[in-house]
ZAMARGU-4260 file (C-alpha; in steps of 0.2 Angstrom, whole numbers, plus 5000, padded with zeros to 4 digits):
<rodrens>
0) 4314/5326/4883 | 4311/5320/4901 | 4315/5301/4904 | 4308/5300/4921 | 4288/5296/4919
5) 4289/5308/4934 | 4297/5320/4925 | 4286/5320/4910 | 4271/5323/4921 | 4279/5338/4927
10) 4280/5344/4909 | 4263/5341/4907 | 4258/5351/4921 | 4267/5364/4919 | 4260/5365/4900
15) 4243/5366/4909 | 4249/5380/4920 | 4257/5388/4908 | 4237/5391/4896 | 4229/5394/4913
20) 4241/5407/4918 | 4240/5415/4900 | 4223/5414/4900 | 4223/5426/4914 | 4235/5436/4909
25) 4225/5438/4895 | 4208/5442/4903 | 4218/5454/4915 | 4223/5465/4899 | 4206/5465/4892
30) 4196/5471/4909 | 4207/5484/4909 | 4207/5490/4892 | 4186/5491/4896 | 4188/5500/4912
35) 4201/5512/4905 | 4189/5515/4889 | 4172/5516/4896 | 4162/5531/4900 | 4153/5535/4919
40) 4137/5524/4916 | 4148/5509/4916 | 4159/5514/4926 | 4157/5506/4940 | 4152/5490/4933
45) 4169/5490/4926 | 4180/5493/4940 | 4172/5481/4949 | 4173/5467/4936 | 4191/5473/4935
50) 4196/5472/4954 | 4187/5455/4956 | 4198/5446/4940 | 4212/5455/4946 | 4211/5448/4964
55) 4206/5430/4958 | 4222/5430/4947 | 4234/5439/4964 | 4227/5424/4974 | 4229/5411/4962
60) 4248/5415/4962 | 4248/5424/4944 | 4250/5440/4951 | 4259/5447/4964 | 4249/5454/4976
65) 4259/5473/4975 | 4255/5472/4957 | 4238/5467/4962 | 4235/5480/4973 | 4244/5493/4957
70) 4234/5488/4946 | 4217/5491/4955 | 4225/5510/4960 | 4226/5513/4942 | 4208/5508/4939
75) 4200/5518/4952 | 4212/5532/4947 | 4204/5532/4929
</rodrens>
């Protein structure tokens, strides 16, 4: 356990980090798993809800922007 007040602070802030980052992650999976599933109508939707999480999450630091940029070939390749 951290003694330093300033220490603990850092734990709980990296806590919050840690469920934000997660959340992404997770929301990142599930776009994807919808844009690799749906048919042509929807299709476009979906690639677009998928390249724009997928650059909010590169520019928040969660992914880097190589995987970023992967990721969104892969969608527009399917």
């Amino acid at each position: 356990m951290a003694n330093l007040a300033s220490a603990q602070k850092k734990v709980r802030k990296d806590i919050k980090k840690a469920k934000r980052n997660s959340m992404y992650r997770s929301k990142i999976d599930q776009i994807l798993r919808v844009a690799n599933r749906t048919g042509e109508i929807a299709d476009t939707i979906s690639q677009s809800a998928a390249y724009k999480t997928i650059d909010k999450a590169a520019k928040r630091g969660i992914l880097s922007k190589q995987k970023a940029s992967r990721l969104k070939s892969q969608v527009a390749s399917r």
